[in-house]
C-alpha positions as CSV (number, residue, x, y, z in Angstrom):
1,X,102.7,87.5,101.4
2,X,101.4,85.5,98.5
3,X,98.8,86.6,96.4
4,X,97.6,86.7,92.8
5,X,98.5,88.7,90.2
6,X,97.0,91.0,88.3
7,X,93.6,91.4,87.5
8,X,93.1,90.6,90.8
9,X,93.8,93.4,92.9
10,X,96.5,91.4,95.8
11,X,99.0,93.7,95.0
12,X,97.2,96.3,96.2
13,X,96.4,95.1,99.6
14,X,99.7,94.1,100.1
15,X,101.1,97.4,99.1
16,X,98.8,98.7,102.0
17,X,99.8,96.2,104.9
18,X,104.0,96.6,103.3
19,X,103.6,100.9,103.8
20,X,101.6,100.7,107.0
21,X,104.6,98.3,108.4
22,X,107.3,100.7,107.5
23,X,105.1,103.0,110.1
24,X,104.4,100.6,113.2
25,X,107.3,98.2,113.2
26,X,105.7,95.9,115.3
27,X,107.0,96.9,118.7
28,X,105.0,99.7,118.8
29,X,102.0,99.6,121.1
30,X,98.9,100.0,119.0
31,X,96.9,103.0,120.6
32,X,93.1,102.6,118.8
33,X,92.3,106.3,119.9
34,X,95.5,107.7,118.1
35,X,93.8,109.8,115.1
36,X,97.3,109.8,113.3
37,X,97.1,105.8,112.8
38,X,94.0,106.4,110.7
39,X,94.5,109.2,109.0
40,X,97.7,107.4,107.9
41,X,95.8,104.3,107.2
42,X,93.6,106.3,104.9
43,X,96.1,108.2,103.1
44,X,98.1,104.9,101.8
45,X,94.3,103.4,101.0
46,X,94.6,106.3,98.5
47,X,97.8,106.0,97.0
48,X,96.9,102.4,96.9
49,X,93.8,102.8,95.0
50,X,95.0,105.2,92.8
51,X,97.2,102.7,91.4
52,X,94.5,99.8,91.3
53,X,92.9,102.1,87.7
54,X,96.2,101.0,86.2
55,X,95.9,97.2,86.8
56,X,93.8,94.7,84.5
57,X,94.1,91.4,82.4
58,X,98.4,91.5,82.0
59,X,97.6,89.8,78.7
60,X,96.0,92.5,77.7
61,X,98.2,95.3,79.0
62,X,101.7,94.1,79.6
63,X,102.5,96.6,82.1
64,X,100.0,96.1,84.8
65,X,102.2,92.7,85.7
66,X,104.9,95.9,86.2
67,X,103.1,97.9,88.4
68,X,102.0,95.2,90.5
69,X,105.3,93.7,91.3
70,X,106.7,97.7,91.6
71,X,104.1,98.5,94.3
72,X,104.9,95.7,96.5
73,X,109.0,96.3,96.3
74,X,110.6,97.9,99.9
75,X,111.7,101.1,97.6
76,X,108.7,102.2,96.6
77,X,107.0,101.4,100.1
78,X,109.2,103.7,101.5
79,X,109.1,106.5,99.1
80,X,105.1,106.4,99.2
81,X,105.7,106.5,103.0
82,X,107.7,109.6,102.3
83,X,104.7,110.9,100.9
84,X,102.2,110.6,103.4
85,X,101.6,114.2,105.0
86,X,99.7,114.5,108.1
87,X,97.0,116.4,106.5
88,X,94.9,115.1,103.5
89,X,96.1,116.1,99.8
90,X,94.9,117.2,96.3
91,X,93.8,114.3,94.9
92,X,96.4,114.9,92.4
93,X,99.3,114.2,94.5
94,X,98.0,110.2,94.8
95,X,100.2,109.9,91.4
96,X,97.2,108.8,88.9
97,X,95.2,110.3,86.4
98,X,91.0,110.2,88.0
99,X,89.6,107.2,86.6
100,X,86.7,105.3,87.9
101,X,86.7,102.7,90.2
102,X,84.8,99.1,89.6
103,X,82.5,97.6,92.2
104,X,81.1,94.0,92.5
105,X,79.3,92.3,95.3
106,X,78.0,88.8,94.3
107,X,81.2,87.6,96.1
108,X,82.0,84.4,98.2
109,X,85.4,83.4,100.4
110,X,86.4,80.5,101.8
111,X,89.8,80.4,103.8
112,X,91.2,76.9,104.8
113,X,94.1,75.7,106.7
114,X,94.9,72.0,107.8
115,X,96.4,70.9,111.2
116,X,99.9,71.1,110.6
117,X,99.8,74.5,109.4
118,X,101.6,72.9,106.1
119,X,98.8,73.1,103.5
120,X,96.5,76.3,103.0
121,X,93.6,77.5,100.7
122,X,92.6,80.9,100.0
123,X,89.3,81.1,97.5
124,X,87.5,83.8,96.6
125,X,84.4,83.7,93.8
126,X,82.1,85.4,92.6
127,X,79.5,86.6,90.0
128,X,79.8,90.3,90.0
129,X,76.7,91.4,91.6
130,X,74.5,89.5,94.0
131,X,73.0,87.0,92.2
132,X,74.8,88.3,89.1
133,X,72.7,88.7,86.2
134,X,69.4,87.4,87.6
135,X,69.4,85.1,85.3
136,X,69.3,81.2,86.2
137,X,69.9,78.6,83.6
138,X,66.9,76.2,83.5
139,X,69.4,72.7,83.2
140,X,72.1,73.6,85.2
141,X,70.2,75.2,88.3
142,X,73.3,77.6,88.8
143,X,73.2,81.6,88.1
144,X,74.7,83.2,85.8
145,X,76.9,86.3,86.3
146,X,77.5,89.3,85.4
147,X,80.9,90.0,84.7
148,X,81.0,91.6,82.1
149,X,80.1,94.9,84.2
150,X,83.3,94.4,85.7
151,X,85.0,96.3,82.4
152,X,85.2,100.2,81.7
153,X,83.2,101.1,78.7
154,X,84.7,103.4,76.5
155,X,83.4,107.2,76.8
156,X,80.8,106.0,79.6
157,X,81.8,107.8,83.2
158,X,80.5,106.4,86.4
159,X,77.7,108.1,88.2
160,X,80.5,110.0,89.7
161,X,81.6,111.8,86.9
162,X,84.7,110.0,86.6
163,X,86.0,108.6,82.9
164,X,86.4,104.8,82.4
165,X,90.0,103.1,83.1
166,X,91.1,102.4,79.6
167,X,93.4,99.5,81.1
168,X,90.3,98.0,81.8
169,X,88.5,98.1,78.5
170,X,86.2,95.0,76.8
171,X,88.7,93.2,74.4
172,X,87.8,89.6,73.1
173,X,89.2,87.0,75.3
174,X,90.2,89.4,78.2
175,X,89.4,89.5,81.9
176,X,88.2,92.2,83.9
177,X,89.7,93.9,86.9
178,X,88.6,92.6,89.9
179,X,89.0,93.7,93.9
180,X,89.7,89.5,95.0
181,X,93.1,89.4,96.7
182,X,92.9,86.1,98.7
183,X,96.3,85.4,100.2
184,X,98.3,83.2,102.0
185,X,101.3,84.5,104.6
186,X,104.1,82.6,105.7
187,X,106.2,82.9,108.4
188,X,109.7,83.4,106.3
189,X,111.8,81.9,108.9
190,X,110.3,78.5,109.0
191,X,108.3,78.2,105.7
192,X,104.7,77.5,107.4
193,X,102.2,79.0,107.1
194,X,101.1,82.2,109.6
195,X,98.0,83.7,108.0
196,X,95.2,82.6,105.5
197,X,92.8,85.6,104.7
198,X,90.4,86.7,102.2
199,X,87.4,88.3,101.6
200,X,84.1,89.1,99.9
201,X,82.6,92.9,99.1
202,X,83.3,94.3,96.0
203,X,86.3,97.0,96.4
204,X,86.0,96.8,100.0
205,X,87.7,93.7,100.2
206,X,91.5,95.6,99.6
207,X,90.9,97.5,102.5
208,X,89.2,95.0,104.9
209,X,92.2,92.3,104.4
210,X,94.8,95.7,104.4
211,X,93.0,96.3,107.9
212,X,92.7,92.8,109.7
213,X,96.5,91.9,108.6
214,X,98.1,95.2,109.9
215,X,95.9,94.7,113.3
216,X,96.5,90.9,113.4
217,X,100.7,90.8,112.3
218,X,101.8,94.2,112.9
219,X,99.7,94.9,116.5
220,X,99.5,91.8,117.4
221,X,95.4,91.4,118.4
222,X,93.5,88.4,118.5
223,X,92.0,87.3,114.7
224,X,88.8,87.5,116.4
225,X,89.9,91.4,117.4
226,X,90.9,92.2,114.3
227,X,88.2,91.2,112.1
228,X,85.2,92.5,114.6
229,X,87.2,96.0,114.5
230,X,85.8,98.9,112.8
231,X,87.3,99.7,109.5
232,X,87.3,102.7,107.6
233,X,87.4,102.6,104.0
234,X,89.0,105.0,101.2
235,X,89.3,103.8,97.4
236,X,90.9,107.0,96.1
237,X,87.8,107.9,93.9
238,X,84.9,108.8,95.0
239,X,86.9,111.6,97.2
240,X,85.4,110.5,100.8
241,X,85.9,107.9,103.3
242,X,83.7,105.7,104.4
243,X,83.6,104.9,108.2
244,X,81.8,102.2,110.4
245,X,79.5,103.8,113.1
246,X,80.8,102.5,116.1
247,X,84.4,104.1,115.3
248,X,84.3,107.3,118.5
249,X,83.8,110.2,117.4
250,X,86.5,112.2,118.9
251,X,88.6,110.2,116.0
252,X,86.2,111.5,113.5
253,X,86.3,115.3,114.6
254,X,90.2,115.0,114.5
255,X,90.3,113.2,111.0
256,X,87.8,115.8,109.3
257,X,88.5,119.1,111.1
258,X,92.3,118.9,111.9
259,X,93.6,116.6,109.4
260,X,90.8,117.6,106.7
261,X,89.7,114.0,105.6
262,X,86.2,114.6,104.3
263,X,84.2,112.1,106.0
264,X,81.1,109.8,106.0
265,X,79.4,107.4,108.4
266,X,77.3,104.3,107.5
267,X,76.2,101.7,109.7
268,X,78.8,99.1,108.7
269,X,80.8,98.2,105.2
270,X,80.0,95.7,103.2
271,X,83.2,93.8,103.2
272,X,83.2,90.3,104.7
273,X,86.7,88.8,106.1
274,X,87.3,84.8,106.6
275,X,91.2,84.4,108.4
276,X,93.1,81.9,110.2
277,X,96.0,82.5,111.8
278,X,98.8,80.0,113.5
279,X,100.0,81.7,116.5
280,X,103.2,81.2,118.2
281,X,102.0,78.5,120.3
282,X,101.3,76.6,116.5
283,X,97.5,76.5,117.6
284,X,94.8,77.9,114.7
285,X,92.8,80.8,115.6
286,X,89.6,81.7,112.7
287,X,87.2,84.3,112.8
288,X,83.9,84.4,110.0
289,X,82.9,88.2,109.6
290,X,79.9,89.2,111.7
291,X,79.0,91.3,108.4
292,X,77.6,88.6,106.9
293,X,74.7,88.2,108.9
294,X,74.2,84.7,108.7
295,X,75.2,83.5,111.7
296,X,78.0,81.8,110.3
297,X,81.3,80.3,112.5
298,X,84.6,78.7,111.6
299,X,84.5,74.9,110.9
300,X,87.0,72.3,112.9
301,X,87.2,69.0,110.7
């Protein structure tokens, strides 16, 4: 898995996909009604997270480079692994101190792959918030952003009560911590490439790429599958998570009254998934996010 580092947050996601593997090996048959699946899934989304308020620009702060190349090694995927109870925790036993989380949402993908399955793009932009700062230059025609909401301000919580990350102050120079984690998977026995993913939606974007990879490589459905599924979402801070309304509710009632997840419906998240994936018969298979709401399809050139 191939991603990039620090302060984008493709460590993350892959830290998520690496610890869910250690779980479903592959040759397991994936049972969508099996509670213990998600409540696993959201449990690593919050050790996950928890370490994201660590990251930022590695210029800045020399050991988020660290971190982000610790998360991702087999050790420490199988001591978080270790960790995972089947019942949710104190929020203290994630392993970070509670720091707030940044958002964005002005954010575009594009995911490309040409015929040979050789040469592969994975681009994600953005300007913060939709249409950034709502601000348009009068020459240029283009909009400006906003990133600059992107950093923690000192002694200014969230409006969840939670302090600022200080890894993630406003130094000259510096660039803030973002949620992109485009990425490009290869197969490691032939070199090609098996997977180009990425995605838009502010923080929802770890867990939406975390989600279609483990469904796509590790349960082996259709890309089309595993992008339509229904996701649930967890960043650590706030303490809830988020779940698409489609998901049954027998799974819900298990998660929140036997496993003690607090939990909270909303028609769909706001993440938006673009993937190819090369499947053993070396055709390409895409799917665009029905999120979006646009109508929008993969391109064949």
């Amino acid at each position: 898995m191939c991603g990039p580092p620090p302060p984008s947050s493709a460590a993350i996601t892959q830290s998520i996909i690496s610890i869910m593997a250690e779980f479903y090996d592959g040759k397991n048959e994936f049972d969508k009604d099996d509670p213990l699946f998600y409540h696993r899934l959201i449990e690593v989304q919050k050790f996950a997270y928890a370490q994201r308020t660590k990251l930022g620009d590695a210029a800045f702060v020399p050991e988020a480079l660290q971190i982000a190349e610790e998360i991702i090694k087999n050790s420490y995927v199988k001591h978080i692994k270790s960790l995972v109870k089947n019942t949710s925790q104190p929020l203290d036993a994630y392993g970070t101190d509670l720091f707030q989380q940044m958002d964005d949402h002005g954010t575009s993908h594009v995911s490309a792959i040409d015929r040979t399955s050789n040469i592969a793009v994975s681009c994600t932009s953005t300007v913060n918030r939709i249409l950034g700062s709502l601000r348009i230059s009068p020459t240029l025609g283009i909009v400006w952003n906003d990133e600059m909401d992107d950093f923690s301000i000192p002694k200014q919580s969230n409006s969840f009560g939670f302090p600022p990350s200080p890894a993630n102050y406003i130094r000259p120079g510096k660039r803030p911590l973002s949620s992109m984690s485009p990425m490009i998977i290869y197969n490691k026995n032939t070199g090609k490439v098996k997977m180009v993913i990425g995605a838009s939606g502010g923080s929802y974007i770890i867990s939406a790429i975390a989600q279609t990879v483990i469904r796509t490589l590790i349960f082996n459905e259709t890309i089309k599958e595993a992008v339509d599924s229904p996701r649930f979402h967890n960043q650590f801070l706030p303490p809830e998570t988020l779940y698409e309304a489609s998901i049954p509710q027998e799974i819900i009632t298990n998660l929140a009254n036997e496993r003690n997840q607090n939990m909270t419906k909303i028609s769909k998240l706001k993440s938006v998934v673009q993937a190819f994936v090369v499947n053993t018969d070396d055709y390409i298979y895409g799917n665009s996010d029905f999120r979006r709401e646009t109508g929008s399809f993969p391109a064949g050139f």
